[in-house]
N, C-alpha and C positions, 0 to 999 in steps of 0.2 A: 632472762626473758622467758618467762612460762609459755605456753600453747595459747593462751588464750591472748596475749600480747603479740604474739608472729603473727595469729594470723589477725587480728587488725593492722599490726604496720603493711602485711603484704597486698594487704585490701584498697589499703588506704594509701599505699605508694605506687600501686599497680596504676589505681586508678587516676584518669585527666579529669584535669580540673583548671585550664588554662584562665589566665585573667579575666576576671568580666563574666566567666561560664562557671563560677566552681560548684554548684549547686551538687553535685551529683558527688565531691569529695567531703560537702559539708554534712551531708545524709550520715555517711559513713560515719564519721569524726561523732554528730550527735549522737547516732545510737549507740555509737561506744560508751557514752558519757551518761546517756541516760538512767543507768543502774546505781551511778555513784552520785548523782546530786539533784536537787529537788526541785530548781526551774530553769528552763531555756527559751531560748528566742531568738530570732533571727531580725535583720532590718533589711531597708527594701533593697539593698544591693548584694544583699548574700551574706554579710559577715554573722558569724554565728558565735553564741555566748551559751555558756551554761553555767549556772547559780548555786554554791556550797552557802546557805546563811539568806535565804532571798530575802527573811523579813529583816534582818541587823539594820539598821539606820545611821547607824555614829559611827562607822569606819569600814572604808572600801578597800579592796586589793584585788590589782588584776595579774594575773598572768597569761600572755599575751605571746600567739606564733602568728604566719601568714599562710595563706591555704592556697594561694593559687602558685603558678606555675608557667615559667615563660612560654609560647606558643605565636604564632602566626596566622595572619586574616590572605585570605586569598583578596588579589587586587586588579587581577586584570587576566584576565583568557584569553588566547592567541585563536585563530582560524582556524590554526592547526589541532589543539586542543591540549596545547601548552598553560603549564598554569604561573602564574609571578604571584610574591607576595610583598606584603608588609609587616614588621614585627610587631609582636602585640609584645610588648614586655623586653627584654635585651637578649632575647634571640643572637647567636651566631652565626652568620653568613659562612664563616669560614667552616666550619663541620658538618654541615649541610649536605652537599654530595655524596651521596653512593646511600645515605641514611634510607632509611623506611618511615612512612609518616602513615596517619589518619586524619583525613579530613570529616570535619564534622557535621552534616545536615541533618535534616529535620528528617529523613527516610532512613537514618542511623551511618551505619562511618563509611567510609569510601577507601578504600587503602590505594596508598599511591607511593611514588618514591623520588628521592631529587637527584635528577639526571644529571650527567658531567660530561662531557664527551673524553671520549679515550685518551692516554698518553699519547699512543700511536698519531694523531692529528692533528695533537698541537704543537704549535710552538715551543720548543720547550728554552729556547733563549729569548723569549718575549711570552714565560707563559701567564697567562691571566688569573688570577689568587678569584678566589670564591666572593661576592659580592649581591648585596641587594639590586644590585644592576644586572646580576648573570642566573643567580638561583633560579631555578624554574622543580615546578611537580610535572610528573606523567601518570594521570591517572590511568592510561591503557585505554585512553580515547584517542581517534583520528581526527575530533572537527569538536569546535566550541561547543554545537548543538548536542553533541553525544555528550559533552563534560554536564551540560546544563541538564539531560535528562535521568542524571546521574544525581539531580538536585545539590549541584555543588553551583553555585551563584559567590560574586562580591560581597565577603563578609562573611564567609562561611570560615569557621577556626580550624586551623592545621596544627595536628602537635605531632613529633616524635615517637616513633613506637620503639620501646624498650620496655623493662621490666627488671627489678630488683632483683640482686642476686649479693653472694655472699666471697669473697676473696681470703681465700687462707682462712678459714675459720673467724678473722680477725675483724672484716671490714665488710659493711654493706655499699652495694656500689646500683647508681642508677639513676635515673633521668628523676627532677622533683625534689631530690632530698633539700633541696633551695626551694620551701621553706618545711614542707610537710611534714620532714622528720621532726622538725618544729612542733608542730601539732600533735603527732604522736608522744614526744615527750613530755610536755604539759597536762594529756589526758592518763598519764601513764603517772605523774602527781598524785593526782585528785583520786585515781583509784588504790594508791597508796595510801591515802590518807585515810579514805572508803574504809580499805581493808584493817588499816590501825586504830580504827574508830577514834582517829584525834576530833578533838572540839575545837574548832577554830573561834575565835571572840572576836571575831570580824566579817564582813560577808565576802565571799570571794568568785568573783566573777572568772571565768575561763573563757579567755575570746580567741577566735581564730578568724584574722581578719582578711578581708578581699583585696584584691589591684594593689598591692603593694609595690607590685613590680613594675609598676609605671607611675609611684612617687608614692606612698603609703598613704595611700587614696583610703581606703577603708579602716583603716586605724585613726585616719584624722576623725572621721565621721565619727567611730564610735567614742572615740576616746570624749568628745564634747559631751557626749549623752551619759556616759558612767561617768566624768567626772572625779576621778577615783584619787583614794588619798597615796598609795602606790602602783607605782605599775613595776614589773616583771619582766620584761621583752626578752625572749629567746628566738636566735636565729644563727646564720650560720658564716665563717667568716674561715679567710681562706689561710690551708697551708700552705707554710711557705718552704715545703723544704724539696720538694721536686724540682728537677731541672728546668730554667727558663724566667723562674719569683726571684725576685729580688729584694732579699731581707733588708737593706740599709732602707727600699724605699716601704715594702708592706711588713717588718715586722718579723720575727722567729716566732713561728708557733709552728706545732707540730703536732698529727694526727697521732694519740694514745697518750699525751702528756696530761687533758684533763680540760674540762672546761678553760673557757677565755672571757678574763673582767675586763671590760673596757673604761678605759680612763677616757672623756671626751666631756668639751661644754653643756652636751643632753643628761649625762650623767650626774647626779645628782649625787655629792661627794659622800654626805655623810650614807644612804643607802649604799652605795659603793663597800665603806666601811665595815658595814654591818655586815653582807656578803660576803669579803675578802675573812672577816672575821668568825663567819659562820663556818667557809672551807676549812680556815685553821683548826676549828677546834672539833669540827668534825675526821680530820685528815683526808677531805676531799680534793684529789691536785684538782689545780687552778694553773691556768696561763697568765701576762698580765701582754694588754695589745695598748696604743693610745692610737687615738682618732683627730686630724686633721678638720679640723670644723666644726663637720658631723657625721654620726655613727653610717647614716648612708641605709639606715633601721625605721622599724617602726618606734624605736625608742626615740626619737627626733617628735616622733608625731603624738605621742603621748605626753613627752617636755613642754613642748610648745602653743599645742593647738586650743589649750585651754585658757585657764585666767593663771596660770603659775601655783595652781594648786598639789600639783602631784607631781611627788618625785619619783621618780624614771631611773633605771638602771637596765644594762646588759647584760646577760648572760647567752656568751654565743660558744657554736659548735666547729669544731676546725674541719675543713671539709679541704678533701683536693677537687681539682678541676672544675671549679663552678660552673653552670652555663652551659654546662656538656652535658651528653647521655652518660656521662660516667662519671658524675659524682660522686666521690667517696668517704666514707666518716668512718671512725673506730668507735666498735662495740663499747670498748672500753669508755668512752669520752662521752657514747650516749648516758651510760648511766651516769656517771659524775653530774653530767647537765641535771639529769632527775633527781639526783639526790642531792646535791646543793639545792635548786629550787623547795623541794620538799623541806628538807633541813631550815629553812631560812622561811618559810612560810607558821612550822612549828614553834618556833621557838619569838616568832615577831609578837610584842607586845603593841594593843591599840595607843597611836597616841596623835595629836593633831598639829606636830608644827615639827617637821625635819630639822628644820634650821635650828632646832635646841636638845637635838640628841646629845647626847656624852659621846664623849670622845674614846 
């Protein structure tokens, strides 16, 4: 990872970009992209695309992250000038306490933090576990009037303050890497490609989609509009070797073994094939995971939301502690993810029907 790659991942993982809000991560992400391909666009809820091939007509390929990032809506203000929320996205109740947060308004951010009361005064043989029922903010107001003059109102977004950092030289760790690291390694493709001056015989769109995190809300939307003859999903899927996962029921994977191909009904067998075949002969490790239904991805939303035209496949990143400020991924596994996608983007021949690839 050169200077000019750090500092857009730190740009781009520092920054919030909570469900519903990501406009401010998707700035970033474009102008990254801007130098290495020839058209972009946005649609009316945020998701953002940029164009390798804009005029190519006779064969589409996406490859596809998500941009936003779980977070919380303020929901109700106390007299006192307490504040309760609601999740915007699958938020954690339980790690909550003792955290630092920014609430978001229209007068710019508010820093607040989520209160606990002491060991010393509770119960501690009836003590009460952290809950949507119990979390509260203290912005360091005495009375609702002071929270409201602070321009924090119902509906105002709460996220986590933390910031990326690096573990043992080996691992980046921080709040977002669910999905952004996503995004930065798809952008981190295309300026590979930029930079090898490959000729793609297809056009290739790069989407970084919105609200995923409350049901791949923006992947379904875009995926009807591209329509596309592959799609590429990159996202992030958990390891399992910390104390407390349970491998019999999520799986052995492990954070520096290598990207992770998912077997699942959205996956589309023969791409699968092509990919599993692309790491062999590349010597890129790979993981192998299977999926129970469905991926639980934006790959489900590109399978499906269409007329059955585009085949869908995974490629995900092994990440510890989802849903936490301390998300963590290995160096290592980033680039595998980049370089399979890359590798497998090269070498794809245009063609119009999956279902008659060779075996």
């Amino acid at each position: 990872m050169d200077n000019v790659s750090k500092e857009f991942l730190y740009n781009y993982l520092n920054n919030t970009a909570p469900t519903g809000f990501e406009a401010s991560g998707q700035k970033i992400w474009l102008d990254y992209l801007k130098p290495y391909t020839k058209h972009w666009f946005t649609d009316v809820y945020g998701t953002a695309v940029a164009v390798v091939n804009p005029d190519h007509e006779h064969y589409t390929v996406v490859i596809e992250a998500h941009a936003d990032e779980i977070a919380w809506f303020v929901h109700y203000i106390t007299a006192e000038g307490y504040i309760y929320l609601i999740r915007n996205g699958g938020s954690d109740a339980l790690i909550a306490p003792s955290m630092r947060a920014n609430i978001h308004t229209e007068n710019g951010l508010v820093k607040a933090v989520f209160g606990w009361p002491a060991i010393h005064v509770r119960d501690r043989e009836k003590d009460t576990m952290p809950s949507m029922k119990n979390i509260f903010l203290d912005c360091g107001a005495a009375s609702k009037d002071e929270v409201e003059e602070m321009g924090i109102h119902v509906g105002c977004v709460v996220t986590f303050e933390d910031q990326l950092m690096e573990l043992n030289g080996k691992y980046l760790t921080g709040r977002a890497l669910d999905n952004r690291i996503g995004g930065f390694m798809i952008a981190e493709v295309v300026r590979r490609l930029h930079e090898n001056q490959v000729k793609l015989p297809y056009k290739l769109y790069i989407v970084n989609s919105v609200q995923e995190e409350i049901g791949l809300r923006g992947a379904e939307m875009i995926s009807r509009r591209l329509n596309a003859d592959v799609a590429i999903i990159t996202d992030v899927c958990h390891d399992t070797q910390a104390p407390m996962y349970d491998k019999i029921k999520s799986g052995d994977i492990k954070c520096g073994k290598g990207a992770v191909l998912s077997y699942a009904p959205a996956v589309q067998n023969n791409l699968l094939k092509m990919l599993i075949n692309t790491a062999k002969a590349k010597e890129i490790p790979f993981q192998r995971l299977a999926a129970e239904r469905s991926t639980g991805t934006d790959t489900d939303a590109f399978a499906y939301s269409g007329a059955g035209n585009t085949a869908a496949a995974l490629v995900s990143l092994p990440l510890k502690y989802m849903h936490t400020t301390v998300e963590t991924v290995a160096k290592a596994d980033i680039e595998s993810v980049i370089q399979l996608i890359y590798e497998f983007l090269v070498q794809l021949e245009p063609r119009t029907d999956f279902r008659y690839l060779p075996s």
